[in-house]
C-alpha positions as CSV (number, residue, x, y, z in Angstrom):
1,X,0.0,0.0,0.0
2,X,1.2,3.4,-0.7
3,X,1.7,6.4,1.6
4,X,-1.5,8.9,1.7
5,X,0.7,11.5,-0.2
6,X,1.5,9.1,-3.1
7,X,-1.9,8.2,-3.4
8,X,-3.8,11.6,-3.3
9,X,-2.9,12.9,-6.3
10,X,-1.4,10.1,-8.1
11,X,-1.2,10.1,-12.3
12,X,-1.7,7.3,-14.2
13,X,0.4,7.0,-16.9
14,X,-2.4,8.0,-19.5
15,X,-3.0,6.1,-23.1
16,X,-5.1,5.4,-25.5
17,X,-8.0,2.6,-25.9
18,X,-9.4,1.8,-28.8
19,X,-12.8,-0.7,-28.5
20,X,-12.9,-3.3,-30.6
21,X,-16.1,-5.0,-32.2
22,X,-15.8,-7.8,-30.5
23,X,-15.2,-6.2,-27.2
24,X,-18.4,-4.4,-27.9
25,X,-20.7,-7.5,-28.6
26,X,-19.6,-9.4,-25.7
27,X,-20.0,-6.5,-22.7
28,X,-23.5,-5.7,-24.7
29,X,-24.7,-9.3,-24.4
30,X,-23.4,-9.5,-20.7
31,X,-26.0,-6.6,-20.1
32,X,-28.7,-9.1,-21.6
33,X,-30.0,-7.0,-24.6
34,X,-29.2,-6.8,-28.4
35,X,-26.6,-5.1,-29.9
36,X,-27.0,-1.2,-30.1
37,X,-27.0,0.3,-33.8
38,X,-24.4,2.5,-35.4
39,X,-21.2,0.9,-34.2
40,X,-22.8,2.5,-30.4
41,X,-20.8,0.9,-27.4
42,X,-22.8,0.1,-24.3
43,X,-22.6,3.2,-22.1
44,X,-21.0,0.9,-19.5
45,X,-18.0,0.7,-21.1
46,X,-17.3,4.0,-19.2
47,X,-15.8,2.0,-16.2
48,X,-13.1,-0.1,-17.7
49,X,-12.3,1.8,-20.8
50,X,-11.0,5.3,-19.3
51,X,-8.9,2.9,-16.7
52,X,-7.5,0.5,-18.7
53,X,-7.1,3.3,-21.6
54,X,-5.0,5.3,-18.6
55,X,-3.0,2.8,-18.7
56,X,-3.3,1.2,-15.2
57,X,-5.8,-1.9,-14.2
58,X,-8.0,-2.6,-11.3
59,X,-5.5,-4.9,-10.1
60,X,-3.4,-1.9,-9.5
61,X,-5.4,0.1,-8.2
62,X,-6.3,-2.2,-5.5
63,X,-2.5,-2.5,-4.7
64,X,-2.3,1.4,-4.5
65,X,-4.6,1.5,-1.7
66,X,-4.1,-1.4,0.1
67,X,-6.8,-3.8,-0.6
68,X,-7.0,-6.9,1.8
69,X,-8.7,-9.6,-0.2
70,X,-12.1,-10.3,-0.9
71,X,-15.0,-8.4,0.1
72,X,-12.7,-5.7,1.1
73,X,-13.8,-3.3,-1.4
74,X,-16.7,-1.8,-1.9
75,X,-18.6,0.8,-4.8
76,X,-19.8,3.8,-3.3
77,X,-20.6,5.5,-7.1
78,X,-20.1,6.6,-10.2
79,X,-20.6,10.0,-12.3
80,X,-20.2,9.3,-15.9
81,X,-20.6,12.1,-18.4
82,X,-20.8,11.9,-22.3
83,X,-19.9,14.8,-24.1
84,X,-20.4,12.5,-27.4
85,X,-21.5,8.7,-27.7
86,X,-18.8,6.4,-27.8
87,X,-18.1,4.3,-30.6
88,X,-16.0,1.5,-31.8
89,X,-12.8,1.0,-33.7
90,X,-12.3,4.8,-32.8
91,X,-8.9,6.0,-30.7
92,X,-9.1,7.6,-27.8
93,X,-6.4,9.3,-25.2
94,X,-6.9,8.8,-21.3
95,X,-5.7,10.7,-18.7
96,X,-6.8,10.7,-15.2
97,X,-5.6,11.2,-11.6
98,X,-6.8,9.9,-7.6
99,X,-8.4,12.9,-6.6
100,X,-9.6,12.1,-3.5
101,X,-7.9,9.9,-0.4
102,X,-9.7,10.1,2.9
103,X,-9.4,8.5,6.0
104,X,-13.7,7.4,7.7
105,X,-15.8,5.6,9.8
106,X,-19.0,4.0,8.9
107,X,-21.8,4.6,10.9
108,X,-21.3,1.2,13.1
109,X,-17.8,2.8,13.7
110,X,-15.8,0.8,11.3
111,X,-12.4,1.9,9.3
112,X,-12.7,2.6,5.1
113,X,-10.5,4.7,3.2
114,X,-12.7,6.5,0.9
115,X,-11.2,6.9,-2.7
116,X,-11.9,8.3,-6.1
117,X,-10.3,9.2,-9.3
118,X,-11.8,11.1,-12.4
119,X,-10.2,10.0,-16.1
120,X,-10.9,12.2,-19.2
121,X,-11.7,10.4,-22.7
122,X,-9.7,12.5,-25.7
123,X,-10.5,11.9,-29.2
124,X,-7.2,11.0,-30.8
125,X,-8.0,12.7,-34.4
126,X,-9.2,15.5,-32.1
127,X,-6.7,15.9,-28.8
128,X,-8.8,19.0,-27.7
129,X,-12.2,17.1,-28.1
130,X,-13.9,15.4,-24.7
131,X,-15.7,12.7,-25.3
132,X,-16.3,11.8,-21.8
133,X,-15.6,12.1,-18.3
134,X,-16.0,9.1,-15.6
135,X,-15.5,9.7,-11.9
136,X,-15.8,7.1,-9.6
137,X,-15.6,6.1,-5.7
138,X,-14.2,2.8,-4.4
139,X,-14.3,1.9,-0.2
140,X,-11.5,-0.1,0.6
141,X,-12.7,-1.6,4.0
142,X,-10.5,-2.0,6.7
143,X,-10.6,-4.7,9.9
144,X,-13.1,-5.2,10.9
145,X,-14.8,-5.2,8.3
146,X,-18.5,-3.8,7.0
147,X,-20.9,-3.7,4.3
148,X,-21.7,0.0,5.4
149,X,-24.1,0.2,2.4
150,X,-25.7,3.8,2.8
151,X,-29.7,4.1,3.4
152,X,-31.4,5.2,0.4
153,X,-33.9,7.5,1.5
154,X,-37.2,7.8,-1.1
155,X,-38.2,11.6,-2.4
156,X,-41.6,12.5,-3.2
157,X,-41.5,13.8,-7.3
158,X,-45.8,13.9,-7.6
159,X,-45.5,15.1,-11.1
160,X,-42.9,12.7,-12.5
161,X,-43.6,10.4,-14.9
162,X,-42.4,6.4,-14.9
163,X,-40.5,4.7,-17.6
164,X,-41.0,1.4,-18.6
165,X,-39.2,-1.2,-16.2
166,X,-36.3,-3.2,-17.7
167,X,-36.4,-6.6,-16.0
168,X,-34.0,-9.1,-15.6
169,X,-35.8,-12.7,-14.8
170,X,-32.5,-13.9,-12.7
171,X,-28.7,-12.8,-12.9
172,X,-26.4,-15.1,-14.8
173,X,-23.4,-16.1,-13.0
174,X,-21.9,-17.2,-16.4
175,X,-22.0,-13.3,-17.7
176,X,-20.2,-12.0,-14.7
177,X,-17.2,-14.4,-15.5
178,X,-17.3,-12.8,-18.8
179,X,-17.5,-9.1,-17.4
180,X,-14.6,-10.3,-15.6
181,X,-12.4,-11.1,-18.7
182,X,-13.4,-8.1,-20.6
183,X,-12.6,-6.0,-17.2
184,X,-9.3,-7.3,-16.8
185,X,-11.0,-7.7,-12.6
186,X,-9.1,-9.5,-10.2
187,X,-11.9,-9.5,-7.8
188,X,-12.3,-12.9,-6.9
189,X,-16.2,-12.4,-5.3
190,X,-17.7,-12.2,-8.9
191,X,-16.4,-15.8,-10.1
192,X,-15.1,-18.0,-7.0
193,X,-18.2,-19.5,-5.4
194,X,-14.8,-20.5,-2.3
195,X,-14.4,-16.5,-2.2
196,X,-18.0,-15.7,-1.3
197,X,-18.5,-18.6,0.9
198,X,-16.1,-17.6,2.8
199,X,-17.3,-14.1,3.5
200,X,-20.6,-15.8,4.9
201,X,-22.9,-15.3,1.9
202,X,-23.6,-18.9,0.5
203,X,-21.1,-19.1,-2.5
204,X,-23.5,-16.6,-4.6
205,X,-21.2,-15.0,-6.9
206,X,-21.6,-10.8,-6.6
207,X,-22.5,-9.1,-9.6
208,X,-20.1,-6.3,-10.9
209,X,-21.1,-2.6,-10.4
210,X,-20.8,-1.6,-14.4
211,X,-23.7,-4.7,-15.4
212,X,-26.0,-3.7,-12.3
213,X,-25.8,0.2,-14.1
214,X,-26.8,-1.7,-17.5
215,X,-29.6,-2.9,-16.3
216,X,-30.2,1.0,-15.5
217,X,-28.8,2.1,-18.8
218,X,-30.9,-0.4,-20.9
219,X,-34.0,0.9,-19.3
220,X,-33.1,4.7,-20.4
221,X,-32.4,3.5,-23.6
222,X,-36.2,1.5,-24.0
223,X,-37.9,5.1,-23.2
224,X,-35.7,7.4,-25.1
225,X,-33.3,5.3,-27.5
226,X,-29.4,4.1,-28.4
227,X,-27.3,7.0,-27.0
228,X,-29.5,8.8,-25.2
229,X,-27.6,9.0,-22.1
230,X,-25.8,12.2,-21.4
231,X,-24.9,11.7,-17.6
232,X,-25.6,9.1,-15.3
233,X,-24.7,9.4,-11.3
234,X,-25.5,6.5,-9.2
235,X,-24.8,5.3,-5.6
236,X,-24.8,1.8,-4.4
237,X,-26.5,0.4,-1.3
238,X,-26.8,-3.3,-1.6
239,X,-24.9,-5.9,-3.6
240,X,-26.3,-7.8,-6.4
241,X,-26.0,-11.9,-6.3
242,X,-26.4,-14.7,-9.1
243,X,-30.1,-15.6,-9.4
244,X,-31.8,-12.3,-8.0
245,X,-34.4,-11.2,-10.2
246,X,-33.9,-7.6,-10.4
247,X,-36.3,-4.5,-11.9
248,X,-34.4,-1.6,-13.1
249,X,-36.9,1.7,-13.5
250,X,-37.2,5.3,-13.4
251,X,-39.3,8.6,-13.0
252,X,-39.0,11.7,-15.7
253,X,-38.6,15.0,-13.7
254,X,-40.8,17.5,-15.1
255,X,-38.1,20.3,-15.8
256,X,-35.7,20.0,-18.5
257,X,-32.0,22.0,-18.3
258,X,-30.7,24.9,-20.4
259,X,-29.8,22.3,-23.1
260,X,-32.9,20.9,-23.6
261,X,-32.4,17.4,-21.5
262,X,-34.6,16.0,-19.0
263,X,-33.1,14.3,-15.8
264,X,-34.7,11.1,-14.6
265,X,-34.2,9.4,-11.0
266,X,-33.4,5.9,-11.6
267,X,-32.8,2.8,-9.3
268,X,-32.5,-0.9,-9.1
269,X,-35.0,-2.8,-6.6
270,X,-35.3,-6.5,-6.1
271,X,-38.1,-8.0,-4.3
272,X,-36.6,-10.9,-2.4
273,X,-35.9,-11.3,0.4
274,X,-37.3,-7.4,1.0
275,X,-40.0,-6.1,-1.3
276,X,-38.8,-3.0,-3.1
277,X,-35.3,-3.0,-1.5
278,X,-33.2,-0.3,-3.5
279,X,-29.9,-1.6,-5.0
280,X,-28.6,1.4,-6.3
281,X,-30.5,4.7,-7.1
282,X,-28.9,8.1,-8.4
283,X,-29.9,10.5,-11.3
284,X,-29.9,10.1,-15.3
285,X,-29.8,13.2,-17.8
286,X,-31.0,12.0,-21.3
287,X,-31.3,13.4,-24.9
């Protein structure tokens, strides 16, 4: 683990990604749906891309701050912006930093260091062109060790409108060792049924953060169409297992901003063992 001054602060070395086709049709049929039109990559490409394209890996990252094996990190969320949809076979510089390192306490009074780092997408053909911006949280947990999930807490939006659900029946176990591959994730909880037994939960594999946002992502795209998403800001609450059947939905708020766009609070429930228990929830601005 590094010192807190070489990790607040810390450059990547910065690179370029470009996603291939195939790369494409296999994270797209991990989220469950067809293959978007136009040579679109899934939106959710936004969390491995801009880190692998910076030229680190998760694997690293997890060595930069320490992390102590499985369960020990945890998603807190992520802010993705798209200045333009991505697209494949197209080059595209990264560059990107830790911006934040801070020392907390959950609320039972257990230890997490609290990090995030933000990594710009660059056209090549066009270095002064962004194309997107991801910023995302990690909680490295310390002993002992917590879930510390926050509480969502529901807000009242009376004259919001519902988009159609996106439901998927029961979460495939099989796709998250795929995610896995095209993530480049060390992580053992999402493939090694030994991993999760041995955190107490059964041997259900967990569910990686970037497919549990599909299933957010795909229901945008059923209301308002392939590359609709300009910004999507989510937090997470509860993990995600193999064979939970889980509903994805969201209300329209009834302003739209200065551009145009209307914003649309989104979430993931399950219904078992809790009916209606919140996964993740946060905030969508779509074309």
């Amino acid at each position: 683990m590094f010192s807190d001054s070489e990790i607040l602060g810390h450059r990547f070395p910065g690179g370029r990604y470009r996603i291939a086709h195939w790369e494409n049709f296999l994270l797209t049929d991990c989220t469950t749906v067809d293959q978007l039109p136009d040579g679109l990559v899934h939106p959710i490409a936004m969390f491995h891309v801009p880190i692998l394209g910076s030229g680190v890996s998760i694997s690293e990252l997890f060595d930069i701050c320490g992390a102590q094996g499985p369960g020990s990190v945890g998603l807190d969320g992520y802010d993705w912006e798209y200045f333009r949809p991505l697209t494949i076979e197209t080059d595209y510089l990264a560059s990107g930093s830790i911006v934040r390192w801070e020392h907390r306490t959950d609320h039972h009074g257990h230890a997490y260091d609290s990090m995030q780092f933000a990594i710009e997408l660059h056209l090549e053909s066009e270095p002064t062109q962004l194309v997107a911006r991801a910023t995302n949280t990690w909680r490295f947990r310390r002993e002992p060790s917590s879930a510390a999930f926050e509480r969502f807490v529901e807000s009242d939006h009376p004259q919001a409108v519902a988009i159609p659900e996106f439901v998927v029946p029961s979460v495939d176990a099989q796709r998250m060792k795929t995610m896995a591959a095209i993530l480049r994730d060390p992580y053992r909880v999402h493939w090694d049924r030994e991993a999760t037994t041995a955190m107490g939960l059964g041997g259900r594999v967990i569910n990686q953060g970037p497919l549990n946002v599909s299933y957010i992502v795909n229901a945008l795209h059923q209301f308002a169409g392939a590359g609709c998403v300009r910004r999507l800001t989510v937090n997470f609450h509860r993990p995600v297992f193999d064979g939970d059947r889980v509903v994805a939905g969201g209300e329209v708020l009834p302003d739209r901003d200065s551009s145009g766009h209307r914003h649309v609070r989104v979430w993931l429930k399950r219904n078992e063992p809790i009916a209606d228990e919140v996964l993740i929830s946060g905030r969508a601005v779509i074309a």
